[in-house]
C-alpha positions as CSV (number, residue, x, y, z in Angstrom):
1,X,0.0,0.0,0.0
2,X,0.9,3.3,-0.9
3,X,1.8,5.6,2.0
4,X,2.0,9.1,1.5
5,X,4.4,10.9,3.9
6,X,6.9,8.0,3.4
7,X,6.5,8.6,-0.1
8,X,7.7,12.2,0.1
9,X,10.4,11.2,2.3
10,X,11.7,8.2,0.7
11,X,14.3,9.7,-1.8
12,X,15.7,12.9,0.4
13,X,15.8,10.8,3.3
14,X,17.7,7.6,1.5
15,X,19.9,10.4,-0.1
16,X,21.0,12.1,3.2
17,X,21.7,8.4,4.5
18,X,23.3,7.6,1.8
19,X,25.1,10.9,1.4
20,X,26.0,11.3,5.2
21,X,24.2,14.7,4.9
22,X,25.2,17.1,7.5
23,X,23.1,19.3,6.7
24,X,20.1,17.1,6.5
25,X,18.6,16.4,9.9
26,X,19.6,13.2,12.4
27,X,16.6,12.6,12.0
28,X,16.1,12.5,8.5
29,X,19.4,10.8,8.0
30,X,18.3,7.6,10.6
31,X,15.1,7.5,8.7
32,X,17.1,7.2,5.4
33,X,18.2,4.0,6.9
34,X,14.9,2.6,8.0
35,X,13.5,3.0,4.6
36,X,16.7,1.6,2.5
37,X,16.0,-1.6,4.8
38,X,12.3,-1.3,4.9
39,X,11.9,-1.4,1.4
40,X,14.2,-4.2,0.2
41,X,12.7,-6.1,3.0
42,X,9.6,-5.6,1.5
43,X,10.2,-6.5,-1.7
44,X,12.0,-9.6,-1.0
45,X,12.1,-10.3,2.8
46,X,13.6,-9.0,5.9
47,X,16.4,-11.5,5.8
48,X,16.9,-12.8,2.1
49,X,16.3,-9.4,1.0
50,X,17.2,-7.0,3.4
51,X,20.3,-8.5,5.4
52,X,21.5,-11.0,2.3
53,X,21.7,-8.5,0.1
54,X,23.2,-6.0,2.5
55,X,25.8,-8.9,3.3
56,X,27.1,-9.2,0.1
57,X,26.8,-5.5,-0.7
58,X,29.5,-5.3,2.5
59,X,27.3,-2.7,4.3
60,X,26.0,-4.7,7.2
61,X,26.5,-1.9,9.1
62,X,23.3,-0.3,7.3
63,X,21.1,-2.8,9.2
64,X,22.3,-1.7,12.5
65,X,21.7,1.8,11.4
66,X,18.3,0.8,10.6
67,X,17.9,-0.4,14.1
68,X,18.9,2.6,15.7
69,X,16.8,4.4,13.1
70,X,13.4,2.0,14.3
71,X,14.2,2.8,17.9
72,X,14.4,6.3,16.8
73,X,11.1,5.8,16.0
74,X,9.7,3.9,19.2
75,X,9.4,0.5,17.0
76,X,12.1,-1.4,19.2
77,X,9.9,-4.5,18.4
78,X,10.8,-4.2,14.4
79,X,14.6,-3.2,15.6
80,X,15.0,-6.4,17.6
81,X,13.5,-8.4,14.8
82,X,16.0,-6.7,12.3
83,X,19.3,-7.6,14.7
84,X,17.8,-11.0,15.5
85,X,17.7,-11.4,11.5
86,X,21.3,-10.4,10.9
87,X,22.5,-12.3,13.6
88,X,20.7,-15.8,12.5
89,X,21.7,-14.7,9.0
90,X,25.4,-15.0,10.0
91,X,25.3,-17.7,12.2
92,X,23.5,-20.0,9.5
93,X,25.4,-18.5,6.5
94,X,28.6,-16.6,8.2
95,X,30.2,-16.8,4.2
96,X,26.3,-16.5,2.2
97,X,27.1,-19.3,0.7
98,X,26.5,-22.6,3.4
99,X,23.0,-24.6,2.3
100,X,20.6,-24.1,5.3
101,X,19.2,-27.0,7.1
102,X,15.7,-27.3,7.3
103,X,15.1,-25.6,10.3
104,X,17.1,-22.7,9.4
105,X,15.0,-22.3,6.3
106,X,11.8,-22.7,8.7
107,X,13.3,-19.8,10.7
108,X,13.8,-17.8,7.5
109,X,10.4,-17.9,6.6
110,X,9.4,-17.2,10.3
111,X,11.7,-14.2,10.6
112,X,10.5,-12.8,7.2
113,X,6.6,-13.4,8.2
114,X,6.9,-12.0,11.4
115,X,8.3,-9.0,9.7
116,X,5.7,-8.8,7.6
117,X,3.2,-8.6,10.4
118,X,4.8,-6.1,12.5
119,X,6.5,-3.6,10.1
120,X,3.7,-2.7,7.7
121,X,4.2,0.8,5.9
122,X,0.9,1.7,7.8
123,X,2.8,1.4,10.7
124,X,6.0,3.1,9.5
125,X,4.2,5.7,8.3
126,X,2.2,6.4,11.4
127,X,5.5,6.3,13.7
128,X,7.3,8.7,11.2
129,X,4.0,11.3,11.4
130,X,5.2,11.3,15.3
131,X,8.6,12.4,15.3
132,X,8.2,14.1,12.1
133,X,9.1,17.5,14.1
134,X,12.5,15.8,14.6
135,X,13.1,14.2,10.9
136,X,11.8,17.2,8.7
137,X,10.9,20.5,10.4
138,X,8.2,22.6,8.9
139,X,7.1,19.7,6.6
140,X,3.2,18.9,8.2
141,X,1.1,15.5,8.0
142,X,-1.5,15.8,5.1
């Protein structure tokens, strides 16, 4: 679902992430990092898609900056799902390349449904709208 303010955030906040904008806001900049991860995850799952592909793009780094970003935010819930992803990720695949055992692909699809459940973009979008003062001053919910 389409979500407005997250929408008109997405590219200047990914940007001033990306960018290490100092003249963007903290705010904006940890929000940059939610939505990086938010949206890969979305596409094609909190850990295959978000933390694999930030594993072999050598920026795990981005996903604890995402956490920090969803605690930001006062969704600790979604942040300790995101750092219990990365760390099964490494421990069943510390190279990306080991096969996964059965269970490990039963947690995968656990981890990735779970995510799915708590971290909506309804949900995004309504923490952002709170602490929206912090993240982009003088820009007002529509």
């Amino acid at each position: 679902m389409r979500t407005p303010l997250l929408d008109a955030l997405n590219v200047p906040a990914i940007t001033a992430y990306e960018l290490a904008d100092g003249t963007a806001t903290p705010g904006l900049r940890s929000l940059g990092a939610v939505l990086a991860l938010h949206g890969i995850a979305e596409n094609g799952g909190l850990v295959g898609g978000g933390v694999e592909n930030l594993f072999f793009s050598r920026r795990l780094d981005s996903v604890d900056d995402a956490a920090a970003g969803l605690r930001r935010l006062g969704l600790d819930d979604v942040a300790d799902l995101v750092l219990r992803a990365r760390a099964e990720f490494l421990r069943f695949r510390p190279t990306g390349y080991e096969e996964l055992s059965a269970a490990d692909e039963a947690l995968w699809d656990r981890l990735d449904e779970e995510f799915f459940a708590i971290a909506p973009s309804e949900r995004l979008e309504a923490a952002v709208a709170a602490h929206l003062a912090e993240i982009a001053p003088g820009l007002s919910p529509s």
